[in-house]
N, C-alpha and C positions, 0 to 999 in steps of 0.2 A: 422149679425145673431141675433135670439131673441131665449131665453133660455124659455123654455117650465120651470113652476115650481110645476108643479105634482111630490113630490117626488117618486116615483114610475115608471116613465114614465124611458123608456129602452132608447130611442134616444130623450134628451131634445133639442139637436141644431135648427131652422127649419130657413129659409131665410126670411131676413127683407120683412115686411109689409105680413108676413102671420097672421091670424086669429087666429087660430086655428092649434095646437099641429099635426105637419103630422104623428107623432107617436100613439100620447095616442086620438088625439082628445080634448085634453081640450082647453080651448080658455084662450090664451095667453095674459101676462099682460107688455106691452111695459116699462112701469114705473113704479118700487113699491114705492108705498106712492108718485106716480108723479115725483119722484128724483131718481132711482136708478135703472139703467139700467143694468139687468143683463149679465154678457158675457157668462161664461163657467162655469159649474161643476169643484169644485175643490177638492170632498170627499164625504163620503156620511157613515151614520150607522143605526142602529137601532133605534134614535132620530130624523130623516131626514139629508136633504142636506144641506152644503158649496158652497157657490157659489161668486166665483170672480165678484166681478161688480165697475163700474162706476157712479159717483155722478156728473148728471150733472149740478148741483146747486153750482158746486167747481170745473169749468172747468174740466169735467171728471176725476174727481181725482178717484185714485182705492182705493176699499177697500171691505169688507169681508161681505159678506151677508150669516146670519145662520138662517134656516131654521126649524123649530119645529114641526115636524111631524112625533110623535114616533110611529112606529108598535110594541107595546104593546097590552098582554091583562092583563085585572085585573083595577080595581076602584085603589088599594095601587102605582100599578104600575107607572099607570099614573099621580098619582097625584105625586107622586115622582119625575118619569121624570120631568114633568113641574115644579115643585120645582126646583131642580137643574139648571133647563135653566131659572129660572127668580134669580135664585141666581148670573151666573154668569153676568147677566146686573150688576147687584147690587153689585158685589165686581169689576167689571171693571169702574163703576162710581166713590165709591169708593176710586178705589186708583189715579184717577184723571188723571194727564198728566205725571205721569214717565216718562220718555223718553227708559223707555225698557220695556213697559209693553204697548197694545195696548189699544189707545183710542175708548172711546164707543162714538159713533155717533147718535145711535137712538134706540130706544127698543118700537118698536109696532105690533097692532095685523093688517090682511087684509086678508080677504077669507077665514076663521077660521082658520089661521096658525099664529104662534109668528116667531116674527123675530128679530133679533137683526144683527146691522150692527154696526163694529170697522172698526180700521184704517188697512188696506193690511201692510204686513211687505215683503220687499220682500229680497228673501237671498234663503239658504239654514240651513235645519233642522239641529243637531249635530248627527242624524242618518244616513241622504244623506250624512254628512262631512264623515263620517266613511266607509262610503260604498267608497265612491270615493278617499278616501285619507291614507287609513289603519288606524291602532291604532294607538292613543294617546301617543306622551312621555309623559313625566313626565312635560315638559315646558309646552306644550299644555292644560295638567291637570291644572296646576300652573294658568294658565292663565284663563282657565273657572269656575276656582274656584275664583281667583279675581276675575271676570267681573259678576259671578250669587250671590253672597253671600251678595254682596249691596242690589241686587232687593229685597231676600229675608229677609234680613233685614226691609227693607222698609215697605212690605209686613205684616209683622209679627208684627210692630209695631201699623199698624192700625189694627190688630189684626184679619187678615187675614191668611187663611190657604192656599195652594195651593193642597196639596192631590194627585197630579198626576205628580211630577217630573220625566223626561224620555226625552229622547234625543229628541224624536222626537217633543217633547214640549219647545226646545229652539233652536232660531233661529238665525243666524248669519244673524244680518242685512248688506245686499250689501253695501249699503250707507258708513259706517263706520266701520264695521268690528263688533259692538258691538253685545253683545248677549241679546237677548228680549224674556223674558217668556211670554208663551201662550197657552191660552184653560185653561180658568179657571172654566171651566163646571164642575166641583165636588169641587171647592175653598168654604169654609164655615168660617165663625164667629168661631175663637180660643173662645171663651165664651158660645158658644153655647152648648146645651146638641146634642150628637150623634143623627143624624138624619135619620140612617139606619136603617131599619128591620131587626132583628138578623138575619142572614144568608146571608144578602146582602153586596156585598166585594164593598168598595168605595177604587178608583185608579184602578192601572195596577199590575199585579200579576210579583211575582219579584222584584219590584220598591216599591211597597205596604209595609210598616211595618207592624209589627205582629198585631198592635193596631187598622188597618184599616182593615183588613183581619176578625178579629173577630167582633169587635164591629161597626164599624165606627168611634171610637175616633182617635182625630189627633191634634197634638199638633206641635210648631215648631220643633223641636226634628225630629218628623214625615215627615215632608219635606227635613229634614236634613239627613236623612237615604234614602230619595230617592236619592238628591244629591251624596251621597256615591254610592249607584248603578248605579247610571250615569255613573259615573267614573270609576265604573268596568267595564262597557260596553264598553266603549270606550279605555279602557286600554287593554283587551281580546278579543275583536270581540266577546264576549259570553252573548246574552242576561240573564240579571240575572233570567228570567223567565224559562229558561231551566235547572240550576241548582235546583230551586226553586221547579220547577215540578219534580224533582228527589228526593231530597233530604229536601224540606222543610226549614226552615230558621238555621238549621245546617250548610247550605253553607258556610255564613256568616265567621263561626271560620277557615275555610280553604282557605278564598279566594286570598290569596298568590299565589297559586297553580299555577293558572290558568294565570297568569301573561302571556305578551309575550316578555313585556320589561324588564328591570328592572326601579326599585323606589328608589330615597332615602328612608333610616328608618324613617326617621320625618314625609316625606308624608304617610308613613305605616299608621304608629301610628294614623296619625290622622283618617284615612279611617276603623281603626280599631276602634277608638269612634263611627266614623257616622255609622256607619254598626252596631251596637250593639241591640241586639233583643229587651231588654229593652229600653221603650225609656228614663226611668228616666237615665241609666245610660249614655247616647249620650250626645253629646255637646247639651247646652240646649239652646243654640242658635247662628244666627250667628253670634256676633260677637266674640263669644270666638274663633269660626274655625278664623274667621278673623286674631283675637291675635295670635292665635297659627302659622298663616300662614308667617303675618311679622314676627317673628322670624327667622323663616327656608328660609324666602325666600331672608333673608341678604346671605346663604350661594350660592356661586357660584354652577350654576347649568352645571357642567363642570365634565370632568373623573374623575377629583380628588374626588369627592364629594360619600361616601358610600354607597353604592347600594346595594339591600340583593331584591330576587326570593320570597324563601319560609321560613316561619320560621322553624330550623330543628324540626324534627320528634318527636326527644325526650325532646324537650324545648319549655316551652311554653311563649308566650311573657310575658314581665314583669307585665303588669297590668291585663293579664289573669291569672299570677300567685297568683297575690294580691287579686283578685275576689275570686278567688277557694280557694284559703286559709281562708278568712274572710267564707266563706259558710262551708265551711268541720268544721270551729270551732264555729259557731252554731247552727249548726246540731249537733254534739256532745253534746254542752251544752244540747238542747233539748231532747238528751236521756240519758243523766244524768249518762254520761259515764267519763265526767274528774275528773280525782285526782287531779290532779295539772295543774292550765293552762298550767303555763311555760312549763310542761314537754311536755301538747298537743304538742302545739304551735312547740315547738323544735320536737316533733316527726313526727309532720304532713308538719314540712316545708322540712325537711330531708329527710322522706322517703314516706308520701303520694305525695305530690307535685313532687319532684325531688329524684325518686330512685337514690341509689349511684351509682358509677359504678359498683362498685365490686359486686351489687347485682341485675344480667342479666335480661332482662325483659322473660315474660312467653315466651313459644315456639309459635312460630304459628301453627297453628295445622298442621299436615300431611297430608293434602287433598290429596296427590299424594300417599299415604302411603297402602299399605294394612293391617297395624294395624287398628282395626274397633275399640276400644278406642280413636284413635288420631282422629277419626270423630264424639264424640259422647261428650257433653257439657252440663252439667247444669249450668257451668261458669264459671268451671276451665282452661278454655282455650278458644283462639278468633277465631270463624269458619269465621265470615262475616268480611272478609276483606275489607277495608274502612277508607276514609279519616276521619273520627272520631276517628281511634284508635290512643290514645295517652295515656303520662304516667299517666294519673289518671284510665281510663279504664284497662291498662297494672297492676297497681299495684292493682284495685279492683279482677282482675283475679288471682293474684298471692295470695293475700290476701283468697280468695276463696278456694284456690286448697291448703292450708295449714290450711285448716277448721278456718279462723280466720273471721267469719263472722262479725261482727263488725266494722271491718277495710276493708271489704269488703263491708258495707253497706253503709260505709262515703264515699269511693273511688266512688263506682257506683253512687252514690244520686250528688256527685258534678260534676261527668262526664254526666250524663242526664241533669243536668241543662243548661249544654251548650250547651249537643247534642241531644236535645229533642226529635231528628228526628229520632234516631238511634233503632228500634227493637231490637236487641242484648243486646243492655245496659239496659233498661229498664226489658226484662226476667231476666237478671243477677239479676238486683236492688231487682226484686223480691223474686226470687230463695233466694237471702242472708237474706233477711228481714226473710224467712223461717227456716234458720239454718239448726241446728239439731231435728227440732220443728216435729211432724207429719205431714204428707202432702199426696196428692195426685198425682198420677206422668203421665204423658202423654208427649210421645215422637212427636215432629214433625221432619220427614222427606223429604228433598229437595235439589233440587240441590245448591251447592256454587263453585263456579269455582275457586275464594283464585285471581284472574286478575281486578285489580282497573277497567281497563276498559272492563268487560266483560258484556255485556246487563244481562247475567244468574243473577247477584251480584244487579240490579236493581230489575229484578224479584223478587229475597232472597227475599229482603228489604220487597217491597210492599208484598208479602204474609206471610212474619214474622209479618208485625205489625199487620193484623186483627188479628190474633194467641197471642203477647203481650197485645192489647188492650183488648181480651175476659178476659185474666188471671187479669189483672189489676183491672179492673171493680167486678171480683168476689170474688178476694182477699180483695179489697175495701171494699166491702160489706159483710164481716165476713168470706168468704172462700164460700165452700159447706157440709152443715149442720155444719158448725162452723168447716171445716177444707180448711186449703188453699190447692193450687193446683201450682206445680212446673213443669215448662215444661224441659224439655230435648229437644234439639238441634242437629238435626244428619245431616250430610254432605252428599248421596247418589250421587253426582257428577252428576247427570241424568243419570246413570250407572246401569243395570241389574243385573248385576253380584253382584255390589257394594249393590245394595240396597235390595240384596237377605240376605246377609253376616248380614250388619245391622238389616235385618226381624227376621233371626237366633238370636243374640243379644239380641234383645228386648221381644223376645218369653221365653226367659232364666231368664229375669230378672222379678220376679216376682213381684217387685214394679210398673212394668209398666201393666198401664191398660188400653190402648188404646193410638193407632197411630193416627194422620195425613198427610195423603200422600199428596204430591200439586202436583204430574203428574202422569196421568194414566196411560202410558204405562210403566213407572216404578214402579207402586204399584200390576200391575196387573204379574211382573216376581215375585211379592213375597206373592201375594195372597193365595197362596197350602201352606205356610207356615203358615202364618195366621189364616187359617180357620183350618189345622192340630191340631195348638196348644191354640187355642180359644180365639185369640184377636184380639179387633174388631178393624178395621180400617177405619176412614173417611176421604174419599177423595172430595179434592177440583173439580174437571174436572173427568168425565169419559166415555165410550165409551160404545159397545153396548154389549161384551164381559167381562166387569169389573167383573160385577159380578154373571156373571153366576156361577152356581156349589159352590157360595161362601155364605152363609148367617152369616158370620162374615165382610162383607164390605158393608156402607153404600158412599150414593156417595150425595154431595151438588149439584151437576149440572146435570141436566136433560140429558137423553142420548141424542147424539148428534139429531137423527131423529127426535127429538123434536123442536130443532132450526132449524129444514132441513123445518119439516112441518111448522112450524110457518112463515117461510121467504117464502117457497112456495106457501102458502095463501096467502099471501102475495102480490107476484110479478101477481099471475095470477089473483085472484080477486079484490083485490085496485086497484095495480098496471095496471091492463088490461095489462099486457103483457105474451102472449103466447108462444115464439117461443124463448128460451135461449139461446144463444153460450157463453161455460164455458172456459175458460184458466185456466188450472194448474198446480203446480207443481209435473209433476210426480215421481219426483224422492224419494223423502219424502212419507216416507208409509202411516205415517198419514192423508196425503190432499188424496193420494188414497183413502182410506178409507172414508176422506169424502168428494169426487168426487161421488162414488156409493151412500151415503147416500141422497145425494142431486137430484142426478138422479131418484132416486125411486120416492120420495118425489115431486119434480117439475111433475112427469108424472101422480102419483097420484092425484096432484094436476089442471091437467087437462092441464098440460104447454105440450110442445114438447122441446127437447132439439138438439139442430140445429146440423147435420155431422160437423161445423167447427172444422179442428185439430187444438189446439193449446194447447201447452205443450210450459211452460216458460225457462225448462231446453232444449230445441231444441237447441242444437248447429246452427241453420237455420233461430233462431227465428226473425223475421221482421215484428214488432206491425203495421204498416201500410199497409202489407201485409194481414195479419191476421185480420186485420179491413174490409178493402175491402170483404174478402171471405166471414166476418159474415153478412155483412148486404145482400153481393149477395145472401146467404143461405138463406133469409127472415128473421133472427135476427133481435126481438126489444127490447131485454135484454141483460146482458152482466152479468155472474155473474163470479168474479175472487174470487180463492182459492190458493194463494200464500203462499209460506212458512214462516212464519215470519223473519229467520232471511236474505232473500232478497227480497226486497219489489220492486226494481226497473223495473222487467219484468211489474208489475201490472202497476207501475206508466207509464212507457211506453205505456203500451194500453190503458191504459185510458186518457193521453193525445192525442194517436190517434185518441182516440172515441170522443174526442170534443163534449161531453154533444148529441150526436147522438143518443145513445142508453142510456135506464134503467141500473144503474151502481146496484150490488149488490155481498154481500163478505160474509162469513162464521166470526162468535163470536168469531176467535180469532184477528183479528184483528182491537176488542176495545181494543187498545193502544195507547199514545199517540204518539207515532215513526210513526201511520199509518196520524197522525193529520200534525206531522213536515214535514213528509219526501210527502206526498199525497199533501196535500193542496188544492189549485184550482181544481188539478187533479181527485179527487176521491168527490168533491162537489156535494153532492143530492146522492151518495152511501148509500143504507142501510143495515144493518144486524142485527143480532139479539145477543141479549144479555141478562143476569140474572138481570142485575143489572144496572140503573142508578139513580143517587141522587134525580131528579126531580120526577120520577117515585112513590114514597112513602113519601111526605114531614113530613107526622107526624112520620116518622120511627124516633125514636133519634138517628142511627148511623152514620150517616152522621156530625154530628153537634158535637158529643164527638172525632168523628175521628179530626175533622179539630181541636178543642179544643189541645187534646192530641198531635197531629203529628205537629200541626204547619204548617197545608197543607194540600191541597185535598189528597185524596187515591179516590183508583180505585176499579174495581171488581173484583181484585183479590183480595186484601184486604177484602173485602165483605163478598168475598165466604171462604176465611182462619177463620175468623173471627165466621160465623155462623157453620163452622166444628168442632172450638171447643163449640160453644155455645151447640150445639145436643148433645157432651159428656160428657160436664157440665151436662143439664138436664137430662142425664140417669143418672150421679152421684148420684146425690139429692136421685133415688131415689132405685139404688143400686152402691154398692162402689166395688164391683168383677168383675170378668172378664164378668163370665158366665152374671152374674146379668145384666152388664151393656147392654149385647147384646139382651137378655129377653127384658129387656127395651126398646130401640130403637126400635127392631122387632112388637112390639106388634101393632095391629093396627089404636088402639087409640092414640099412642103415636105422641106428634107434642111439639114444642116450636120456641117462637117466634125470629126471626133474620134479620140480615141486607138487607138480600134478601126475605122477608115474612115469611108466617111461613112456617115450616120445617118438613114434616111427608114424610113418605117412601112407596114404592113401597113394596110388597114381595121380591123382588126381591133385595132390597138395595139401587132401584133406586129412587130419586128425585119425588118428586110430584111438578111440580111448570110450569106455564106460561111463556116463555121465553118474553122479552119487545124485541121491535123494535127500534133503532137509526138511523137519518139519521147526515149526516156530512155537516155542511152548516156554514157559515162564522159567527163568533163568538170570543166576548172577552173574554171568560169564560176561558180557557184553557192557556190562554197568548200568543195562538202561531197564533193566526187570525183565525181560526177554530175550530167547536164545535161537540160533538157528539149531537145530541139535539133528545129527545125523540120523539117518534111518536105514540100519545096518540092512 
């Protein structure tokens, strides 16, 4: 066979002594550079093709042919790409002839493409090892921690960085068992100044330290914290990129958790170094993991040997304890709050660090409770239940809720440090820093389920932090006209009933001067309240009824017929697809609801919508059936409205539909769940959406989020975010109720936020252009698919 090398070409195979490409048409090159006979595609990205080949200048010895052939656009872009692919010639020269590090053979240009050919390793990846063989013990650990820490030593002395450690970049060579680092395509000069564009993440997300994620700085350290995520991966089944996408580099301080095995403590400890967000504070290199390794690796790795899960709840390991204590006593110094160290020192190791027992930690709040106080927090109690809550958090709360803000502002400031990631803690940090001081008060409303694993508690998260990071930023900057602003936290469970009770509350409390609702069928059971008692409410998400009859509710998101029409231009003019069959769930009122809105909208739009039945709740249901009927019906679109919290009927048809038909879905299912759980499946699906990063690159809120969180956020983040930013700007320019709703109403009224700017309807609704995404195969996310814009 002769390998067609058009990277773009769908079938490169064609049969010895063809000409020319029986796929693409291009005319085939039997020998690149006269010597290297290519066999088969072995990968392929966004840079071009891998390609397995034969040297027949070395008795067809095998080895790796890379191909440079970026589909980029942009001058910066590419010149970048091609930096980084003539970098890693240049660090594979280099480091010479390791014997676990592949040798480079040839680095030349033919047919305006670069190519770079090394030595074939052949084995399996520590990725394939893990699929095929389960989790890692602890021996196994032991063992690729010996066998990689030499390379990277080696590596680091010629002062070489690697940047992309991950399993699937170390290889269990066949031959010997040994393990070989590879793909040194983003490896750089430790001496070198950062060679990234702010906002361009160098590595794998998850495996990335914090310092490559922001800047592009990378140091050995840097490579030693991927190491550390290695080894969570392999210990967990759990790539670090799906804790990562959740929760941000927080994960880090709970990664015990998630364990499946047990560890000795020594191995702990030291996986608690390499994992440290700081890279100053990580092993600064390896041979000290090395040193530390002979030590522990004298003790027998047998049942006798102590083994510990998770660190408990209420203790924190010893050298986290030593961290948070040196930080809480110069924090102190800096507010110029000690009498006497000693007395700190002994106060803060006793009772910030390590409450006693005799002095019980706060309650958890009564989420189940119909006390409408035990749902309601400016920081006296923990609504967002969460692997962050530990005793420094527990004691800034208890500190709080006995007016001791001071000990409240040391507790929260040393708990954020570690859990950067945490919205909750950061409102607290704030709230405390306010005291007794004047302020201004705004309640946000949401659901919290109080269930570690309830998707609802992921949701919280990302719509508390755009609501934290507005407060943050404004307080930052002197408050509003020189007074800060304090949020209130309320619990509404996604409950009607609940979130009426609460509306009553907050109507009562005349410090409060505007809401945040983040779901509309529950802000619209408490609307008559609302508008009764004249306080105004901005909601994140709303529908086509929110606010009718109401002109105390302003809404962040366009009514849904706005994303109906925007997707149905869409599909029938770009897209030239006329003839839809929809699948949904009917059981869920809401996708009813926008089932008809989408209906109107596609007909409007000059679409027809095809008799196929199909309802995903069908006790009958049969995606191959159902596939059959839409295409016999004339269907050349396919548009699914699934309920979020079961996405598999959708994955079903759309694995049916095998790229057959136009895939297309309804804005709420930009989530990343629709990215893990979809995949291949729902690739080339678009839908419509407020908000993506790409879409506004000079917006700054993308770039302070990722700053502050430690992590991409999303559009729901976005839209929480510019909900309060609108009630900020009525602030500024009245601080009442009535005033602020005056404000907002008026029809020059606009300010600028994370989804553009922000002016209202009469009606309370959204002025704004919904953006289009489609979902197509990408690093960005970590999980091998991207939403990617659709300019």
């Amino acid at each position: 066979m002769i390998c067609c090398l058009n990277p773009d070409c769908p079938k490169p195979q064609n049969p010895d002594g063809t000409n020319f490409c029986l796929s693409c048409g291009i005319g085939l090159t039997p020998l690149l550079r006269s010597r290297y006979r290519i066999i088969e595609p072995l990968g392929g990205g966004g840079f071009g093709r891998t390609y397995l080949a034969e040297d027949v200048d070395k008795l067809a010895e095998r080895c790796v042919v890379k191909q440079f052939a970026p589909q980029l656009q942009g001058s910066w872009s590419l010149k970048k790409a091609t930096e980084l692919f003539q970098e890693e010639a240049k660090r594979l020269q280099q480091l010479g002839e390791h014997p676990q590090i592949p040798t480079l053979y040839a680095y030349f240009e033919e047919n305006n493409y670069l190519y770079l050919v090394q030595q074939f390793i052949e084995g399996q990846n520590l990725l394939q090892e893990l699929q095929d063989e389960g989790v890692f013990n602890e021996a196994k650990i032991r063992e690729l921690l010996s066998g990689l820490l030499p390379v990277l030593q080696a590596i680091h002395q010629q002062q070489v960085i690697h940047r992309d450690i991950k399993p699937d970049n170390i290889i269990r060579r066949q031959s010997d068992g040994k393990l070989v680092l590879i793909d040194f395509g983003v490896a750089k000069q430790a001496t070198a100044t950062a060679i990234a564009r702010p906002g361009t993440t160098i590595g794998s997300f998850g495996y990335a330290p914090m310092e490559q994620i922001q800047g592009g700085e990378a140091y050995p350290a840097s490579d030693l914290y991927g190491l550390g995520a290695t080894c969570f991966h392999l210990l967990t089944e759990i790539p670090p990129r799906e804790v990562w996408l959740r929760q941000g580099y927080s994960w880090i301080a709970g990664w015990r958790q998630y364990l499946r095995k047990p560890i000795s403590q020594e191995l702990a400890d030291i996986f608690d170094r390499l994992l440290q967000e700081n890279h100053k504070q990580r092993y600064q290199s390896a041979t000290l993991v090395l040193q530390d390794l002979n030590i522990n690796t004298q003790l027998p790795l047998q049942s006798n040997v102590p083994f510990t899960r998770v660190t408990p709840p209420q203790q924190l390991p010893q050298h986290t304890r030593e961290l948070a204590t040196q930080k809480n006593i110069l924090l102190l110094i800096s507010l110029g709050v000690i009498g006497s160290l000693i007395a700190v020192i002994i106060r803060m190791a006793g009772e910030i660090i390590s409450p006693s027992p005799d002095q019980p930690y706060p309650q958890q709040a009564r989420v189940n409770s119909g006390d409408k106080e035990a749902r309601i927090s400016l920081g006296d109690k923990i609504l967002l239940v969460s692997a962050q809550t530990n005793p420094l958090k527990q004691a800034g709360v208890r500190a709080f809720a006995s007016k001791d803000f001071p000990t409240a502002v040391t507790n929260f400031q040393a708990y954020w440090t570690n859990n950067p990631n945490d919205p909750e803690g950061l409102i607290y940090l704030n709230n405390a820093k306010i005291g007794k001081s004047q302020s201004l008060k705004v309640a946000v409303s949401l659901p919290i389920n109080g269930n570690l694993n309830n998707p609802n508690d992921n949701v919280s998260k990302e719509l508390l932090r755009g609501v934290a990071q507005a407060q943050d930023e404004v307080n930052k900057n002197g408050g509003i006209n020189g007074i800060p602003l304090q949020l209130e936290i309320a619990n509404d469970e996604g409950n009607r009933d609940i979130a009426q009770q609460l509306a009553s509350e907050f109507v009562q409390d005349s410090s409060t001067l505007a809401v945040i609702g983040l779901n509309w069928q529950i802000s619209e059971a408490a609307k008559q309240i609302y508008q009764k008692h004249g306080l105004v409410m901005v909601n994140t998400t709303t529908n086509t009824s929110l606010g009718v009859g109401s002109s105390y509710i302003f809404s962040i998101s366009p009514d849904t017929r706005v994303f109906a029409d925007t997707l149905a231009r869409y599909i029938t003019q770009k897209a030239n697809v006329k003839n839809i069959a929809i699948c949904a769930d009917l059981t869920a009122s809401s996708i009813n609801e926008t089932l008809n809105t989408y209906n109107r909208s596609i007909n409007l739009a000059g679409g027809k919508i095809t008799r196929t039945d199909c309802d995903f709740k069908d006790p009958n249901f049969n995606s191959s059936i159902i596939m059959g009927k839409a295409i016999s019906d004339g269907a050349d679109g396919l548009l699914l409205l699934p309920a979020l919290k079961n996405l598999k009927p959708a994955i079903d048809i759309a694995r049916a539909n095998n790229s057959k038909l136009a895939l297309f879905t309804h804005g709420g299912m930009y989530t990343i769940d629709t990215l893990i759980q979809g995949r291949e499946n729902f690739k080339g699906m678009v839908l419509p959406v407020l908000w993506h990063p790409n879409a506004m690159p000079s917006n700054p809120f993308r770039e302070n989020a990722v700053k502050l969180w430690h992590g991409p956020v999303n559009a729901r983040t976005a839209s929480s975010y510019d909900a309060l930013q609108t009630i900020i700007a009525g602030l500024k320019q009245a601080q009442t109720r009535s005033g602020l709703q005056e404000t907002i109403s008026k029809p020059g009224f606009s300010t600028p936020g994370a989804t553009g700017k922000i002016e209202f309807l009469p009606s309370g609704e959204r002025i704004a252009q919904p953006l289009l995404v489609k979902i197509e195969p990408g690093p960005i996310s970590g999980v091998g698919y991207d939403f990617v814009w659709v300019p």
